[in-house]
Structures are given as C-alpha cells and as structure tokens.
C-alpha positions as CSV (number, residue, x, y, z in Angstrom):
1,X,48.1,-8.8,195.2
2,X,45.0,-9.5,192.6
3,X,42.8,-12.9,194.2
4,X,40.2,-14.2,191.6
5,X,38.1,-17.2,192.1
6,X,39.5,-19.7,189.7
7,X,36.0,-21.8,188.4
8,X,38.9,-24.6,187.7
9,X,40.1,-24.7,190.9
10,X,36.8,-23.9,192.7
11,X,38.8,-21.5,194.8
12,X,40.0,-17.8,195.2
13,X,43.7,-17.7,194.0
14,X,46.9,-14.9,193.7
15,X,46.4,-14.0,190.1
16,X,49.7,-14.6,188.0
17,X,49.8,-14.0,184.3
18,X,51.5,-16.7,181.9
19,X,54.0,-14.0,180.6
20,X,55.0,-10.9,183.3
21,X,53.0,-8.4,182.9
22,X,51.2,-9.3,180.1
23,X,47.4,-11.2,179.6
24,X,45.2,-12.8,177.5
25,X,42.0,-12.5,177.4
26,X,39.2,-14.4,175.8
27,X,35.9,-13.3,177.0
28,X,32.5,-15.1,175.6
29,X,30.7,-13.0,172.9
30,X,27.0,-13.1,171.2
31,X,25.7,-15.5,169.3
32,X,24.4,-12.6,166.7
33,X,20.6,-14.1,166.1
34,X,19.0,-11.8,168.3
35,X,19.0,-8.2,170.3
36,X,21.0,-8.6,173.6
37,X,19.4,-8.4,176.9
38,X,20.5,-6.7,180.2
39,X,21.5,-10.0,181.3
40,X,23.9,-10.2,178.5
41,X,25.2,-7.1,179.4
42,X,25.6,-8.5,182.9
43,X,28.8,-10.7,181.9
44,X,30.3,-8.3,179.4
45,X,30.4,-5.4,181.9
46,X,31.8,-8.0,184.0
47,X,34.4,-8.9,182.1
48,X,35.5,-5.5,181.2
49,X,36.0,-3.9,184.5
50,X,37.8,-6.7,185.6
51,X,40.2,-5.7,182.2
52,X,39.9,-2.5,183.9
53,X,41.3,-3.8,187.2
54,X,43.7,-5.2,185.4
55,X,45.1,-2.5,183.4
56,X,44.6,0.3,186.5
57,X,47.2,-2.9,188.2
58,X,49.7,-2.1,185.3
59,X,48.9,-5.5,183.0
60,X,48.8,-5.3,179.1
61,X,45.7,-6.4,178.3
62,X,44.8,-8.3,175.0
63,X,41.0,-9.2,175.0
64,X,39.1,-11.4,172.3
65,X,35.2,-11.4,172.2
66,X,33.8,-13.7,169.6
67,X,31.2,-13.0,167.5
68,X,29.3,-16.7,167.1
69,X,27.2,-16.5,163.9
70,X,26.9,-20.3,163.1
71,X,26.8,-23.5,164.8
72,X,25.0,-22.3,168.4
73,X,21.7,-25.0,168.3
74,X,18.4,-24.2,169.9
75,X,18.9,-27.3,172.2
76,X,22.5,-25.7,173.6
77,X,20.5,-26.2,177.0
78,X,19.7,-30.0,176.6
79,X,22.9,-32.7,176.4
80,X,26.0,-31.6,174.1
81,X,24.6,-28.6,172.9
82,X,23.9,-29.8,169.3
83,X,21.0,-31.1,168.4
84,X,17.6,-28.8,167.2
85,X,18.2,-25.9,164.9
86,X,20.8,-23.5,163.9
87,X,19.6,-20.0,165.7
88,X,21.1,-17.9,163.0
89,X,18.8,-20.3,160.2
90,X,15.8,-20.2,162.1
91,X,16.0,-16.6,162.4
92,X,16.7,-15.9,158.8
93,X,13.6,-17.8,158.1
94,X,11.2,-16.4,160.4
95,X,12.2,-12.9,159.2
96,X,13.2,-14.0,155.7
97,X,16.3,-12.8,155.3
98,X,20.1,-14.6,154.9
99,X,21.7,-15.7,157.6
100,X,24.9,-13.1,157.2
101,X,22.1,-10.4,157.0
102,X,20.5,-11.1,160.7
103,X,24.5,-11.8,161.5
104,X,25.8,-8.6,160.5
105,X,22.2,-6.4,161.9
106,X,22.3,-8.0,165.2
107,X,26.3,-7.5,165.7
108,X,25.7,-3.8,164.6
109,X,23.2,-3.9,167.4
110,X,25.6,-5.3,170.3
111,X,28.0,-3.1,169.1
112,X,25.9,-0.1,169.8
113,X,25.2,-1.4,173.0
114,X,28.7,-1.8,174.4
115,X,28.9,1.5,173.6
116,X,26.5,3.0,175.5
117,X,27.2,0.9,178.1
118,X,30.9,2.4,178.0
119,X,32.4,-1.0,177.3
120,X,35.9,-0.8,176.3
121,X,35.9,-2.8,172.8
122,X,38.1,-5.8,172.4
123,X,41.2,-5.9,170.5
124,X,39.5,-8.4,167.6
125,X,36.0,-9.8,167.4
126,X,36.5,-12.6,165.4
127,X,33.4,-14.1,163.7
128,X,33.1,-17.9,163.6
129,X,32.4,-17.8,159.7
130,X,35.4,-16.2,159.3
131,X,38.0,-19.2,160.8
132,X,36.4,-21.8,159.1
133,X,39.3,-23.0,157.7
134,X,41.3,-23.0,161.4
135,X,38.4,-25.2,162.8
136,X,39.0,-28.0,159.8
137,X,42.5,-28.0,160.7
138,X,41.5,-28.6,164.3
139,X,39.6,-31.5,163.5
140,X,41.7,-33.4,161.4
141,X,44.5,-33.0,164.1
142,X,42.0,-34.4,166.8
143,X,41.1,-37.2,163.9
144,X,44.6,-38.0,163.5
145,X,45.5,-38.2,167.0
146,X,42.1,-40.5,168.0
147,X,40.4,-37.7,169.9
148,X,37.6,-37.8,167.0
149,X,36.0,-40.0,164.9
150,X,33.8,-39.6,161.7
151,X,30.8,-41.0,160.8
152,X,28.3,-40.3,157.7
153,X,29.5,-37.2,157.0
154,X,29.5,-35.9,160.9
155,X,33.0,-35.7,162.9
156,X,32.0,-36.2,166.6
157,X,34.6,-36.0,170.0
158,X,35.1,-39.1,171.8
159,X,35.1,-37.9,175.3
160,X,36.3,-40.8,176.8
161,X,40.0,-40.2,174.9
162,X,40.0,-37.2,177.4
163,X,40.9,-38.4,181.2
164,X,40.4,-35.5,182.9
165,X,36.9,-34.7,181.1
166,X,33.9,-32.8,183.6
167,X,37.0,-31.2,185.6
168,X,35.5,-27.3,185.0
169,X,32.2,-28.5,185.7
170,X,32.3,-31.9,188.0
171,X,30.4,-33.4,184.8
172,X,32.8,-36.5,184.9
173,X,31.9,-39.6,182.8
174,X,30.8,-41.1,186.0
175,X,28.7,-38.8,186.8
176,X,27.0,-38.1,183.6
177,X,26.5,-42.0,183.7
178,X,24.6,-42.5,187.3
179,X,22.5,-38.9,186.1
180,X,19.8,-38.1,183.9
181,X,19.7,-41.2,181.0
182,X,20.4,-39.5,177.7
183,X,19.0,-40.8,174.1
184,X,22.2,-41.6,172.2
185,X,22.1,-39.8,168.6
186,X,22.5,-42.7,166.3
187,X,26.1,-41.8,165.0
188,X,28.0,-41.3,168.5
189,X,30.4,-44.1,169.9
190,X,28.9,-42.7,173.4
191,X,26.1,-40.7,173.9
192,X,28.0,-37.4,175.4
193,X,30.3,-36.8,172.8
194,X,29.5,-33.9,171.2
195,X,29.9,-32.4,167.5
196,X,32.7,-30.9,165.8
197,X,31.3,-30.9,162.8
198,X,27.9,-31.7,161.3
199,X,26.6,-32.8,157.4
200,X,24.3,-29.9,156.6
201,X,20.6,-31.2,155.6
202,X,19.2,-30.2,151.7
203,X,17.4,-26.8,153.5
204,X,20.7,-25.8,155.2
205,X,21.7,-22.7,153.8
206,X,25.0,-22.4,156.0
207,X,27.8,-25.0,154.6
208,X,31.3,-25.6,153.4
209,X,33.2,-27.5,152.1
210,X,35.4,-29.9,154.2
211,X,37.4,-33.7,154.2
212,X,34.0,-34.8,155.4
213,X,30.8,-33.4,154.2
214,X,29.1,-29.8,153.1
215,X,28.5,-28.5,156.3
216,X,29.1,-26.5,159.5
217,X,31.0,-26.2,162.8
218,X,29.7,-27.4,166.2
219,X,29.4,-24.8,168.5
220,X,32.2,-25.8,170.3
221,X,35.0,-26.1,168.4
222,X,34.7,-22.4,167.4
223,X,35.6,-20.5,170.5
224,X,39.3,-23.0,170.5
225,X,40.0,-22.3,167.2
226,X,39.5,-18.9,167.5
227,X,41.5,-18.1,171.0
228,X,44.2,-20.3,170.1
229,X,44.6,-18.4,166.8
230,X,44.4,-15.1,169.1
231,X,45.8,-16.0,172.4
232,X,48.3,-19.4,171.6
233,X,48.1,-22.2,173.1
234,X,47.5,-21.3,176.7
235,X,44.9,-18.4,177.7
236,X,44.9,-16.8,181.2
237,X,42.1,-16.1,181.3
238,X,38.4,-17.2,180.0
239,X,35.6,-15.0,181.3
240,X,31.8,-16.3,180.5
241,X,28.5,-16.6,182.4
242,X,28.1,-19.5,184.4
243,X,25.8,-21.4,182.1
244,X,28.7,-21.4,179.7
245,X,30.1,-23.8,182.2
246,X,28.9,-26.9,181.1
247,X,29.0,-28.1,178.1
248,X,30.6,-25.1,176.2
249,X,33.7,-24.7,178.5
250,X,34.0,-27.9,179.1
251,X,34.2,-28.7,175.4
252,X,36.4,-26.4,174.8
253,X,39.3,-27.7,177.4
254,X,38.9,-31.5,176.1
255,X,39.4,-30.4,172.6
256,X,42.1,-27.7,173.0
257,X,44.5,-29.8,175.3
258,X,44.2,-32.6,173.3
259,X,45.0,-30.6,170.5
260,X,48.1,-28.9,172.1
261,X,49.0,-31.3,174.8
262,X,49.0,-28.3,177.1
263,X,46.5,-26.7,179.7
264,X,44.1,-24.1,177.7
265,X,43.4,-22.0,180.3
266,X,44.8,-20.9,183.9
267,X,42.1,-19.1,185.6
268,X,38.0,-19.2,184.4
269,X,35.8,-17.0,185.7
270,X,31.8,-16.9,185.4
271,X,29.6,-14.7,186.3
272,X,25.7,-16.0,187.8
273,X,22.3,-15.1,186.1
274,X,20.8,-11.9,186.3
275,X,16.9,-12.8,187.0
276,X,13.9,-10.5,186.0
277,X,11.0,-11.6,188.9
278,X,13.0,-14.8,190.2
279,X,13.3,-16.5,186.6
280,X,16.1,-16.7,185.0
281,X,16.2,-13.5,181.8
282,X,16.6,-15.2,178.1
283,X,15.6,-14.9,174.9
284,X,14.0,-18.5,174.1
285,X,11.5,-17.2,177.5
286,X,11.3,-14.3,176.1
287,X,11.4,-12.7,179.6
288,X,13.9,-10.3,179.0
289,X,14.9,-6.4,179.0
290,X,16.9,-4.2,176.5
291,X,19.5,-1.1,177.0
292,X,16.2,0.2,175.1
293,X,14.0,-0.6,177.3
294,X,15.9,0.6,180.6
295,X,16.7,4.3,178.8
296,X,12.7,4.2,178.2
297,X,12.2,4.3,181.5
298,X,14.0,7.3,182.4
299,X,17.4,5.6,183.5
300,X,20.6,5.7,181.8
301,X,23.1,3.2,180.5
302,X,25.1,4.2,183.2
303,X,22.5,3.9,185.8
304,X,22.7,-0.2,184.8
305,X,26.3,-0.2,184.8
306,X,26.4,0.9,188.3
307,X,23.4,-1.4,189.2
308,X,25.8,-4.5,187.8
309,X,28.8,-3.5,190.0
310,X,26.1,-3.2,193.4
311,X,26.3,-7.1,193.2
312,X,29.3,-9.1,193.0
313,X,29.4,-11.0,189.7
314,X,29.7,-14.5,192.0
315,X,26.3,-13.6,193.3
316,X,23.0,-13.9,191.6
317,X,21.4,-10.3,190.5
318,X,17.3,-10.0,190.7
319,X,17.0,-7.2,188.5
320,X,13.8,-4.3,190.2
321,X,13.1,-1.0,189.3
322,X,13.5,0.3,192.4
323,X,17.3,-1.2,192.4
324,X,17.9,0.8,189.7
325,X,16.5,3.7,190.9
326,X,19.2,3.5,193.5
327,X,21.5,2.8,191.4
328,X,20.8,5.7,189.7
329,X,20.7,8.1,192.7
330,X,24.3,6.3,194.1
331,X,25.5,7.6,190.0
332,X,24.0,11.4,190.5
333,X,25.3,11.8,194.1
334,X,29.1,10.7,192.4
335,X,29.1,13.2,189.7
336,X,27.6,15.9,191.6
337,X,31.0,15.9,194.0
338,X,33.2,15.9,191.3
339,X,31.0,19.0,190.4
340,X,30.9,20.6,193.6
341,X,34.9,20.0,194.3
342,X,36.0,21.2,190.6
343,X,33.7,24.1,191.2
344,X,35.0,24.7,195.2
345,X,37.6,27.5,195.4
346,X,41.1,25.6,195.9
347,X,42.2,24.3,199.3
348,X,44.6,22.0,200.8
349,X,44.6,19.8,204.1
350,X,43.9,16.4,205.4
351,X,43.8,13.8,202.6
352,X,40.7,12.1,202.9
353,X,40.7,10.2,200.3
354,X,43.8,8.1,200.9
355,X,42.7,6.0,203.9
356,X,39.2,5.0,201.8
357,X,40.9,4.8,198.8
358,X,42.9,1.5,200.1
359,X,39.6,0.4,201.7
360,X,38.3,0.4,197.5
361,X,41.1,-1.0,195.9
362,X,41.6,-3.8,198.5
363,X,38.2,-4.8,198.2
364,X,38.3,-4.6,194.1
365,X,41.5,-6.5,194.4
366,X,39.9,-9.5,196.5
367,X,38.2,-11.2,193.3
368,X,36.6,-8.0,191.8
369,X,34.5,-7.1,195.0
370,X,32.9,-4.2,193.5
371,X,29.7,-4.3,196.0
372,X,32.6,-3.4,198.9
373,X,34.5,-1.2,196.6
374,X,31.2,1.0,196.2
375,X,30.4,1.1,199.5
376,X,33.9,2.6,200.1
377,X,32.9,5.0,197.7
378,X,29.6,6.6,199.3
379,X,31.6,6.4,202.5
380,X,33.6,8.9,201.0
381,X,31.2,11.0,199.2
382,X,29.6,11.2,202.4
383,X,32.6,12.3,204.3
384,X,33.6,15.1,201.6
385,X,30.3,16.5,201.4
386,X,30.0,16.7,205.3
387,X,33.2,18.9,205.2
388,X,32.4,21.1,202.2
389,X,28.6,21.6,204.5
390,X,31.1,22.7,206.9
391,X,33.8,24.4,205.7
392,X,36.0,22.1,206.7
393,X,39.8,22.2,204.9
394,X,41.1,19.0,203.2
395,X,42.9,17.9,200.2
396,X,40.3,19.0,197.6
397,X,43.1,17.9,194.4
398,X,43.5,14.0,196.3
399,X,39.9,14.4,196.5
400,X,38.7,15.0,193.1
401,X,42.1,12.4,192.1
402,X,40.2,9.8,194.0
403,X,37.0,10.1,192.6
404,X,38.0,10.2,188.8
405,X,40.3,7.1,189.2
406,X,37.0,5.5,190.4
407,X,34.6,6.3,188.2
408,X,37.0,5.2,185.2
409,X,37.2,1.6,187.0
410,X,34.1,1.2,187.2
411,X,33.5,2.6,183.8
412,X,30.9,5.5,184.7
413,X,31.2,8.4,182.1
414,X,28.9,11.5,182.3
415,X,26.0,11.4,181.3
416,X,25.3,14.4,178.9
417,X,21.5,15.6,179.0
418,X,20.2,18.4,177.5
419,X,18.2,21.2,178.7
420,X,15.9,22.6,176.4
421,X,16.0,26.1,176.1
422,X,12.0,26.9,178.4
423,X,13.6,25.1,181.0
424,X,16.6,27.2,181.3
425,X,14.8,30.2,180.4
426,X,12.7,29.1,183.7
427,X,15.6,28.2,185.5
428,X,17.1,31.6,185.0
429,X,13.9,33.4,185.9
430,X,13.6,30.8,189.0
431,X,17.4,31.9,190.1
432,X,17.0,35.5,189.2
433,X,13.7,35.5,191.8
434,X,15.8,33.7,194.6
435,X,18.5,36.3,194.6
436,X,15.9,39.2,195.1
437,X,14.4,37.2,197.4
438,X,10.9,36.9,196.1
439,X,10.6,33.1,197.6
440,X,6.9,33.0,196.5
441,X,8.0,33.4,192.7
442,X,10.7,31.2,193.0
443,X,8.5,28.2,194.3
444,X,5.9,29.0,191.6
445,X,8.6,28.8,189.0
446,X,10.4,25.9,190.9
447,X,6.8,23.7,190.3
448,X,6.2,24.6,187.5
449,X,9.9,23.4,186.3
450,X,8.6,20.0,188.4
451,X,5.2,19.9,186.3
452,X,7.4,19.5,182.9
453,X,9.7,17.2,184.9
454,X,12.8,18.8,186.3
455,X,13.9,18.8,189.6
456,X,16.0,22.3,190.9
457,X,18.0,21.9,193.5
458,X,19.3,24.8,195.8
459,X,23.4,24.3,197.2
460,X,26.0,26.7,198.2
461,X,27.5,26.8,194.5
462,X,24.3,27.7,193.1
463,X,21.0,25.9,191.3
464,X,21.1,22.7,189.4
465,X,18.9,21.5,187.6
466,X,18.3,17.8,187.1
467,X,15.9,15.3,184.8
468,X,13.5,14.0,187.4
C-alpha cells in the first residue's frame, strides 16, 4: 500500500485515486521570466519520481505542469501575492524585449533542463496566456455566485465568502487577524483578499479584453483554471514546493471549490527548500545555481538527480559540493555493477536481490522515502560485488533485474562520456604493458592518463577508464 503525507491533512495517509487505477496530476511549473535553479529542479524531480512510483505501482498517470507567463508579481512573498510588478514585464524591459519573447526563451530553457535531468515530460504544459478566456469565465461565475466583487476595473476574492479558508496552510481569518497588520489596498472589502483580475496601467504591455477592464489575470486564478480544464473538477493530486503553500495553494482551493461546490484536491504534497550555505536559493537573492553551473564543475545532471533523492523531499536539502561528490560516486559505483554483471559469464543461485528489493520498495512506498530506498540499494551493491570478489554463485539475471528497475525509478540514465581518441590510444598502450607485465610502463602511462585527467582502474573484467 502507497502512504503519502497529505499537506491537507497534515498526516501520512493510504493513497487512493479518485477513479481506480487512474490519477491526475497537476504539478507546479515555472513562471518563465528567468533561468531555473537547482532548487527548482528540486520539486520537479520530486514530483516526477513520485509519477514514477506511481506508474512502477500500475496507475495511469496524467500530469499537468503549467507554464506561468503572466500575472506572478514581484511581491508574491509579501501578503496576497499581488501587488509590485509583473516579472515577465520587468524582464522584458530590463533586457528590452516583449514579454512573449523572454516567455518563449526561458520555457525553451526549462525545457532543456528537464531533459537533462531525465524528467519525464508532462502530458500538456499549458501556458497561462493561452486560457485566458477559461479564467474570465471563472470569475464571472465567482461574481455571480458572491465569491468576488469588482471594483474600478479590478475583480478581487472575498475571502470571508469562503468558511473553511487558511485550511492548507493554518492561515485562517483569525489568524491572519491577531498576526502581522497588513496595509489594506484601497479597493479590497478586507485587506487579504486577493486579485483575480487587475486593470492594467498605460505602460502595461500584457492586457485583454474582459467584462471589467484591459487587463490581466492574478496569479492565482490561473493554475484553477487551467487544472480544472485538464484534470475536472477534483485533482488527486497537487505537487508544489512548500512556499507554494500559502498564498498560491490556498488561493487556489477557496476559488475552485467555490466554483464547483466540490473539494479541488485530495492529497497535496510539497517539497521543503533546497538551501545553498544555510539561505534559502532564489532568483530575487540571486544566490542560486544552474544545471550549467553544476555540469561546469565536472558533475553530471545525474549526479544532482541522485543528490535530490539522498534527502527525503519532507526534509530541507543544504546543497555542498562535497554532497555531490558523493552523490556522484553512490551513481558510478550503480552503473559500474550493472557493468560488471552484464559483462560476468552467466550464473544462477541465491537471489540476492529479492530480500533488499522489498526493503527499497517498502521504503519508496512509505511517502516516497527515497533516502531509505537508496540505502537499500548500496546495501546491495555491496553484497553483489562481495560475491563476484569471491566467486560466489547467485542469481546474476534477478540481479541485474533489480538494479535496472531501480535506476528507472529513480530516473538515473547513463551517462554517455566520450573518450578522446590519446586517451584510449594511452589506455591501450597502458593495458597492452600490464599484460606483458612491464608494471613500470604501465604506471608511467597510468599517470600520465591522471595528468590529462582520467582515472584507470584495474578489475577482474579488465581496465576502465573513467573522467576524474
């Protein structure tokens, strides 16, 4: 049985799916302004091995990731989330370009990065520009049934038509009263409703038409539209990081029931930060680290992937390069046994793999505890290379099973390098001395290989050579 920790229910519960056997999916996307950092990544690696999980558990899986190109402010920290500036409209002036231009370059970019990353892409991306229309009809529904009210041009939620209100977050009305005093905006009935739509000013390039003004969607608003188009009425589940909590999520469930008169989602799930030297990694700090950055360095995509599932996703990540180093060792040691077994003459005996391979999939079942699931793992890669070292028979073909089902659940491809052609010329020569014995040319050559920065390594199948 699949547990996850339900944010709604603050607890861990037995995962069941609206309709048997089926689920959908809305996980959050990029606001496309900017290049996305590792800590991005963080969440939608996240995300997608959990769609792993589920699919490996024998779900069909339908999975929307929004692309947000309009309507995420600057201030989505402070309050509602929408006062300050547009971030697609303050890019496109800094770099003087349209908005749909720095849209369409930076969703290119995360993209690319999923990619690399060996993210499984979503079924649709749908782009907030693109459902304008479905986010008018939204409004005038919550107009018409007294959920929203319009003034000068600006159509604003009245949180206090909404009962239930602060119970993703604990932000209840009572609470938001006795906390922090907030500056009412001059057209709100109370000062934490927030905007579903908002009159664009003279300089505002983004707008549309609409019952109410020229202008542009809240934030908000955008990510119901768009998963109740995708998903109907009731999602199961709504995967985001954890400062999504509060006010996004929350937004989204008072404006969604209240639309539908049903609950909008039965399980969320958020992921914590991933710090860079205790602080928290963003854009507006500027404090952060690209997929660029990290391959730079001498790591691989892959080498972050497996750094992500070290830490469970409930648990704040401080990201160090030394982690990653590991990480990238705990990948190398992996694909070198499914090396050394596919290149092992065939044998049969005890199954090894079966009695760690429940220890994995228990752990990955018990809300996605890939930290446990991995240690299961090296358990076993330990255990299997101990044997091969001795010669010991077992179950090479529920061996190398084992180890592939793995690695595609936690989304770890190979990683292709190549070798230029001195370094195996050099390799060759290195090999060639070793079998005649000559162990002072084969050290020579072996440094020499380490001087231009690869690493030989001697087993019972032969040399390897590796990118040091």
């Amino acid at each position: 049985m699949l547990t996850i920790y339900n944010t709604l229910a603050k607890r861990k519960e037995a995962f069941e799916p609206l309709h048997p056997g089926k689920v959908g999916m809305y996980a959050c996307g990029p606001t496309v302004y900017d290049y996305i950092h590792i800590g991005n990544l963080r969440a939608y690696v996240f995300s997608d091995t959990l769609r792993r999980l589920l699919e490996h558990e024998g779900y069909e899986v339908r999975l929307i990731r929004n692309i947000t190109d309009v309507g995420h402010m600057t201030d989505d920290a402070i309050a509602q989330g929408d006062s300050g500036e547009d971030k697609l409209e303050k890019k496109a002036r800094a770099e003087q370009k349209s908005p749909a231009e720095i849209a369409a370059f930076y969703e290119d970019y995360f993209h690319r990065a999923e990619e690399a990353i060996n993210i499984i892409p979503a079924h649709f991306y749908p782009a907030a520009t693109a459902h304008i229309p479905h986010m008018i009809r939204m409004i005038e529904d919550l107009i018409r049934k007294g959920c929203a009210y319009t003034v000068n041009g600006n159509v604003f939620f009245d949180v206090t038509s909404f009962p239930s209100y602060g119970k993703l977050s604990g932000n209840t009305l009572e609470n938001l009263k006795v906390g922090a005093r907030l500056e009412a905006h001059p057209d709100k009935k109370n000062p934490w409703d927030f905007a579903l739509w908002l009159k664009a000013p003279a300089e505002h390039t983004m707008r549309w038409p609409s019952p109410w003004s020229e202008g542009y969607p809240g934030w908000h608003i955008e990510c119901s539209a768009m998963s109740l188009e995708y998903l109907g009425d009731t999602l199961d589940i709504h995967t985001g990081g954890e400062d999504n909590i509060f006010p996004h999520h929350e937004a989204e469930i008072a404006q969604s029931e209240c639309t539908t008169g049903k609950p909008f989602v039965r399980y969320w799930l958020h992921n914590r930060h991933l710090k860079i030297d205790g602080e928290k990694m963003s854009k507006s700090q500027g404090n952060f680290y690209t997929i660029e950055d990290i391959v730079e360095k001498g790591y691989s995509p892959m080498d972050l992937r497996l750094l992500f599932l070290s830490a469970h996703y409930r648990s704040q990540m401080n990201f160090t390069w030394d982690a990653i180093a590991q990480a990238k060792k705990n990948r190398e040691t992996l694909f070198a046994l499914v090396h050394r077994l596919e290149s092992a003459p065939p044998m049969t005996g005890p199954d090894l793999a079966s009695p760690i391979r429940e220890t994995w999939l228990a752990a990955l079942r018990d809300d996605l505890n890939t930290p446990l699931a991995l240690a299961a793992l090296l358990e076993f890669v330990r255990l299997t290379n101990g044997s091969l070292d001795r010669k010991e028979l077992f179950d090479a073909r529920q061996a190398i099973a084992f180890l592939k089902e793995a690695l595609l659940l936690f989304g770890l491809k190979t990683v292709k390098v190549s070798i230029p052609k001195e370094v195996q010329v050099l390799a060759a020569a290195r090999e060639a001395a070793r079998q005649e014995k000559n162990f002072a040319r084969s050290d020579e050559l072996r440094d020499k290989l380490l001087s231009i920065g690869w690493v030989t390594e001697d087993t019972p199948e032969g040399s390897k050579l590796k990118k040091k």
